[in-house]
NUKOLVO-574241 format. One record per residue: x, y, z of N, C-alpha, C in turn. Coordinates in Angstrom, 1 decimal. Example, Ala and Ser with C-alpha at 12.3 -4.5 7.8 and 13.67 -1.06 7.14 Angstrom:
<seros>
     n.x     n.y     n.z    ca.x    ca.y    ca.z     c.x     c.y     c.z
    13.2    -5.7     7.8    12.3    -4.5     7.8    13.2    -3.3     7.8
    12.8    -2.2     7.1    13.7    -1.1     7.1    12.9     0.0     7.9
</seros>
This chain:
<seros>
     n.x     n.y     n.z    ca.x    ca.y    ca.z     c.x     c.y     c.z
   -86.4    78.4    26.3   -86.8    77.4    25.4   -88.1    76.7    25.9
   -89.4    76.5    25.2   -90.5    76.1    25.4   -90.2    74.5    25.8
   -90.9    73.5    26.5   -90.5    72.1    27.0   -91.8    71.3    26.0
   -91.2    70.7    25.6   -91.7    70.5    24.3   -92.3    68.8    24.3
   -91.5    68.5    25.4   -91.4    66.8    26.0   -93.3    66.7    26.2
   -93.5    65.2    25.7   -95.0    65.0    26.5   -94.7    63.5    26.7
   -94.0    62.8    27.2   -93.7    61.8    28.0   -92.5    62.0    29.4
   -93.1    61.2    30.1   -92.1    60.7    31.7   -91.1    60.6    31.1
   -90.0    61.4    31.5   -88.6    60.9    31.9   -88.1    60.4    33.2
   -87.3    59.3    33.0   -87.1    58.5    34.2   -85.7    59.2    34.1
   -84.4    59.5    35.5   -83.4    59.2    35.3   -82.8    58.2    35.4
   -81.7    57.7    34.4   -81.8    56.2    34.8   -80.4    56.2    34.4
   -79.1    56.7    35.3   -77.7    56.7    35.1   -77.0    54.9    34.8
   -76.1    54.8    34.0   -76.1    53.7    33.6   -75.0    53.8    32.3
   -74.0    52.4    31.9   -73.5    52.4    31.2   -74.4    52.1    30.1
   -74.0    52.6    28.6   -74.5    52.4    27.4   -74.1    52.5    26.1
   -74.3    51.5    25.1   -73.7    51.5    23.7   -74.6    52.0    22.6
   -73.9    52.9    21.9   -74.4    53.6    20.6   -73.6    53.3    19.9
   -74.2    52.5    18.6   -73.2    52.1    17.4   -74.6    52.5    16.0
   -73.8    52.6    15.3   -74.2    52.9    14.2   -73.5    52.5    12.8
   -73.4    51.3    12.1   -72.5    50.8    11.1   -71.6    49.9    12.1
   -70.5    50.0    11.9   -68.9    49.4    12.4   -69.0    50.0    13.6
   -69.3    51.4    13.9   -69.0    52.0    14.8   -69.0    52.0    15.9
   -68.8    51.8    17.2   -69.6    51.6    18.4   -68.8    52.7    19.2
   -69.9    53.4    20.3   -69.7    54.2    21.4   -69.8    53.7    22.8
   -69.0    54.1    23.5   -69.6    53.7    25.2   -70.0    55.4    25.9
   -71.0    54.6    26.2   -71.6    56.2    26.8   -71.9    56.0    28.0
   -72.6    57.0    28.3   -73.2    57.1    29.9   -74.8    57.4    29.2
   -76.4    56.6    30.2   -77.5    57.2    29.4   -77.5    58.2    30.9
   -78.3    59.2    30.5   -78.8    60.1    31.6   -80.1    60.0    32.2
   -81.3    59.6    31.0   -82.4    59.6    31.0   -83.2    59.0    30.3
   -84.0    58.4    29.9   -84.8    57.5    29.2   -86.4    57.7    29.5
   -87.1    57.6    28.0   -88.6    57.3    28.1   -89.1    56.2    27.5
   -90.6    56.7    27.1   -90.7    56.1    25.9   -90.3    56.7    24.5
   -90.2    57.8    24.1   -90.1    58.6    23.1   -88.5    58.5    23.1
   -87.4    58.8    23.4   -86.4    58.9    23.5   -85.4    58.6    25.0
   -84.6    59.2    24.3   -83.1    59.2    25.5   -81.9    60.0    25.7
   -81.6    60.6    26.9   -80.6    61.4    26.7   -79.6    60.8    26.8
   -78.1    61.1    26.5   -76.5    60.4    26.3   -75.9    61.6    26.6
   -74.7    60.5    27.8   -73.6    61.9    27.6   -72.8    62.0    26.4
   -72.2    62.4    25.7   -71.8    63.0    24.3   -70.2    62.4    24.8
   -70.1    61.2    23.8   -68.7    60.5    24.1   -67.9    61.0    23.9
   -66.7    61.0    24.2   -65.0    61.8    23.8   -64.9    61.6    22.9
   -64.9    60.6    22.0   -64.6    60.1    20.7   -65.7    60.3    20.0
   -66.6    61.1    19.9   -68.3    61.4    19.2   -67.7    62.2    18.1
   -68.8    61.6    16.6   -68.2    62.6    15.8   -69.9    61.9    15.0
   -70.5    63.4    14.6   -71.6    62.6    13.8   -71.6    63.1    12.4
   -72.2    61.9    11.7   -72.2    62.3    10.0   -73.7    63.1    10.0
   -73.4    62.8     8.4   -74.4    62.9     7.6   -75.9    61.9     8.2
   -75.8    60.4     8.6   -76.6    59.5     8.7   -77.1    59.5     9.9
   -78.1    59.6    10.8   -79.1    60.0    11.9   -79.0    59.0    12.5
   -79.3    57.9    12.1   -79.7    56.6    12.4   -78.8    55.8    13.4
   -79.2    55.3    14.8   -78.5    54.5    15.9   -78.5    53.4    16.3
   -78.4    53.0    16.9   -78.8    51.6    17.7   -78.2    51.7    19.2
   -79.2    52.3    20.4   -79.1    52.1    21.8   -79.1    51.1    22.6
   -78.4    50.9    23.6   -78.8    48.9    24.3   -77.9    50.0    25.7
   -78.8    49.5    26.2   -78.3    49.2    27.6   -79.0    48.3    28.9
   -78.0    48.2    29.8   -78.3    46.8    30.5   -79.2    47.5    32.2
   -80.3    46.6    32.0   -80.8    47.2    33.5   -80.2    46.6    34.8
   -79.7    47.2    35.4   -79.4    47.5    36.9   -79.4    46.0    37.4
   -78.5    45.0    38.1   -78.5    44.1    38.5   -79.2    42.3    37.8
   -79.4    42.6    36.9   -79.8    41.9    35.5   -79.0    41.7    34.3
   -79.5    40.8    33.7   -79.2    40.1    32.2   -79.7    40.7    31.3
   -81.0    41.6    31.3   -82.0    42.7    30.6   -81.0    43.5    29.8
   -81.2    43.5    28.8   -80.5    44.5    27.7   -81.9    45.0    27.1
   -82.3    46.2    27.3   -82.8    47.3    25.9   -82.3    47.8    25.1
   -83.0    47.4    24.1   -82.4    48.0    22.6   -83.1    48.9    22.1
   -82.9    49.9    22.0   -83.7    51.0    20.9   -83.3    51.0    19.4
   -84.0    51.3    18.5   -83.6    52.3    17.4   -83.8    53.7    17.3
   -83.0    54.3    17.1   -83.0    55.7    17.9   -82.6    56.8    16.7
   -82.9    58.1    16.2   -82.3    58.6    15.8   -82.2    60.4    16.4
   -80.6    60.5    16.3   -80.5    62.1    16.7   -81.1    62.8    16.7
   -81.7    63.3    17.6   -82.4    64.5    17.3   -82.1    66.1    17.9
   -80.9    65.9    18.6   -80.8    67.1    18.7   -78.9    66.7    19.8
   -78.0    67.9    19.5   -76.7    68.1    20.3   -76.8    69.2    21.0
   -76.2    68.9    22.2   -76.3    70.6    23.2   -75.0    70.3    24.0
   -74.4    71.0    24.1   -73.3    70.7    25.3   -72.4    69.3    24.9
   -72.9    69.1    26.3   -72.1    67.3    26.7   -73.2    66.2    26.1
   -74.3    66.7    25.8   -75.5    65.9    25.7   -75.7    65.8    24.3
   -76.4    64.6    24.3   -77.1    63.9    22.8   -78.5    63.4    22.9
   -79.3    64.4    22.3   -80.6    63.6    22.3   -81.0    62.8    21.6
   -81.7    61.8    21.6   -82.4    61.0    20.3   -84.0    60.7    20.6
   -84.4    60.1    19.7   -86.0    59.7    19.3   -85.6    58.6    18.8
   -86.7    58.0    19.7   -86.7    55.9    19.6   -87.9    56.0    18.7
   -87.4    55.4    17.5   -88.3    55.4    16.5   -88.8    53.5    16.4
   -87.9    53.2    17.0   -88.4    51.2    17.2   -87.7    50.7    18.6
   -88.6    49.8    19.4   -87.8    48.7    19.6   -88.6    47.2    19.5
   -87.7    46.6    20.1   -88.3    45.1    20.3   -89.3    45.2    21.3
   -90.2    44.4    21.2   -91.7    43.9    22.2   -90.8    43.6    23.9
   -90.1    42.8    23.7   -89.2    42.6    25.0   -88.7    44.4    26.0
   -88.2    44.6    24.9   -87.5    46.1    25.6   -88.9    46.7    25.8
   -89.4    46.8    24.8   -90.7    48.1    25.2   -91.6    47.8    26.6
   -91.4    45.9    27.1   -92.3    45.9    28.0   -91.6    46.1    29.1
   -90.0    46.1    29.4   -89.3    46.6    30.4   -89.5    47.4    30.5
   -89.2    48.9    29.7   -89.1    50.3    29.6   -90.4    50.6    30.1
   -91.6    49.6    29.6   -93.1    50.7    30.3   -92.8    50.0    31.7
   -92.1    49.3    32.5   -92.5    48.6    33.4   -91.3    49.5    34.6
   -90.5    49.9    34.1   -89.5    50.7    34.6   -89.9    52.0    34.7
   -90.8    52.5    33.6   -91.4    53.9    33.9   -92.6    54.0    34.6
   -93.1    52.7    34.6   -94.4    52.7    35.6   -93.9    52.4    36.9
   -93.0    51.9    37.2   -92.3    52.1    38.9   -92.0    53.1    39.1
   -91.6    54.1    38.4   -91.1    55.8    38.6   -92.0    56.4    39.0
   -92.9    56.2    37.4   -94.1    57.4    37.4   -94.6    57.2    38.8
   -95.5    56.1    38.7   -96.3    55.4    39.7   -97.8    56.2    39.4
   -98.1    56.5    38.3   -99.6    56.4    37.8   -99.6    55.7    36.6
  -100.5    54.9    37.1  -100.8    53.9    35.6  -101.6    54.9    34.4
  -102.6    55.5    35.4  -103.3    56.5    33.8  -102.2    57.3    33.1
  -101.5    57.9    33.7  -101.0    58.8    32.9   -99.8    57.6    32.0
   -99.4    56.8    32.6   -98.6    56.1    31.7   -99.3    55.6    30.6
  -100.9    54.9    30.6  -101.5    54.9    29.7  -101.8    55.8    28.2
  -101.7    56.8    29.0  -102.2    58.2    27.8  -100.7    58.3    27.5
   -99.7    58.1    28.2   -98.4    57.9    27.0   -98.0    57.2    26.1
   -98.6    55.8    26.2   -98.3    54.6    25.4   -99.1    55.2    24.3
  -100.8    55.7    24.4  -101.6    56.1    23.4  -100.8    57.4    22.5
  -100.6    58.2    23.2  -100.0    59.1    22.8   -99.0    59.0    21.6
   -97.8    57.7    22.4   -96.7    57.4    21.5   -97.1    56.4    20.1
   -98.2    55.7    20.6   -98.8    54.8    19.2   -99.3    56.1    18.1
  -100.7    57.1    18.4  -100.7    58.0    17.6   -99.4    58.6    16.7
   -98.6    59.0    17.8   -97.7    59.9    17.2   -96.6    58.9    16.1
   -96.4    57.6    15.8   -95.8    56.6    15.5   -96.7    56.0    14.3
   -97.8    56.5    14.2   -98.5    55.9    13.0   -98.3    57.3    12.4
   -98.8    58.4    12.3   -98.7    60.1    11.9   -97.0    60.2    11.9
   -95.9    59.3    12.0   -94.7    59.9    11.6   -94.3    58.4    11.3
   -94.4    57.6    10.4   -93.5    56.2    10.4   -92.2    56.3     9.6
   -91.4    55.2    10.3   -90.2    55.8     9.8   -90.0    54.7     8.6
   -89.1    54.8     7.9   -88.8    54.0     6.3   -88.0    52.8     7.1
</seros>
């Protein structure tokens, strides 16, 4: 399979909630960017018709909760992908600040934030 990814993945093991409606999940995340996030695939997972999520999880030794809006984009295995199609200004400045301690290049983090604004205006979601 061609790697198709063009942002940093951080691994970033961690408890996490996916709800969608009424519904809520407790997951595990695996990985996190800017573009998306991987999930381990709950015991109790069952997906509809409707794509649409809502991710949060809490950073490591803190009060920090990230929230994404996220939708499925792909099931394999144990795993659930999604595409963060929103978050709040707060989360987004954690998540670049947590990927810029990983990365540890500011350019290239740059040309991702540009990257993800292009690709966010050429795909907006309803």
């Amino acid at each position: 399979m061609t790697e198709r990814r063009h942002f940093s993945r951080i691994l970033y093991a961690t408890l996490a909630s996916l709800s969608q409606g009424s519904q809520t999940w407790t997951t595990q995340l695996v990985d996190v960017s800017l573009q998306g996030a991987l999930l381990v695939r709950p015991s109790d997972w069952h997906s509809g018709p409707e794509r649409d999520y809502r991710l949060s999880f809490r950073l490591a030794g803190s009060d920090i909760v990230l929230t994404m809006e996220v939708e499925l984009s792909h099931e394999e295995g144990n795993r659930l992908g999604f595409y963060c199609h929103h978050m709040d200004i707060d989360s987004a400045t954690h998540l670049k600040r947590m990927i810029e301690l990983n990365v540890g290049d500011e350019a290239l983090l740059h040309r991702e934030l540009e990257q993800l604004l292009a690709e966010h205006l050429d795909h907006p979601h309803p």
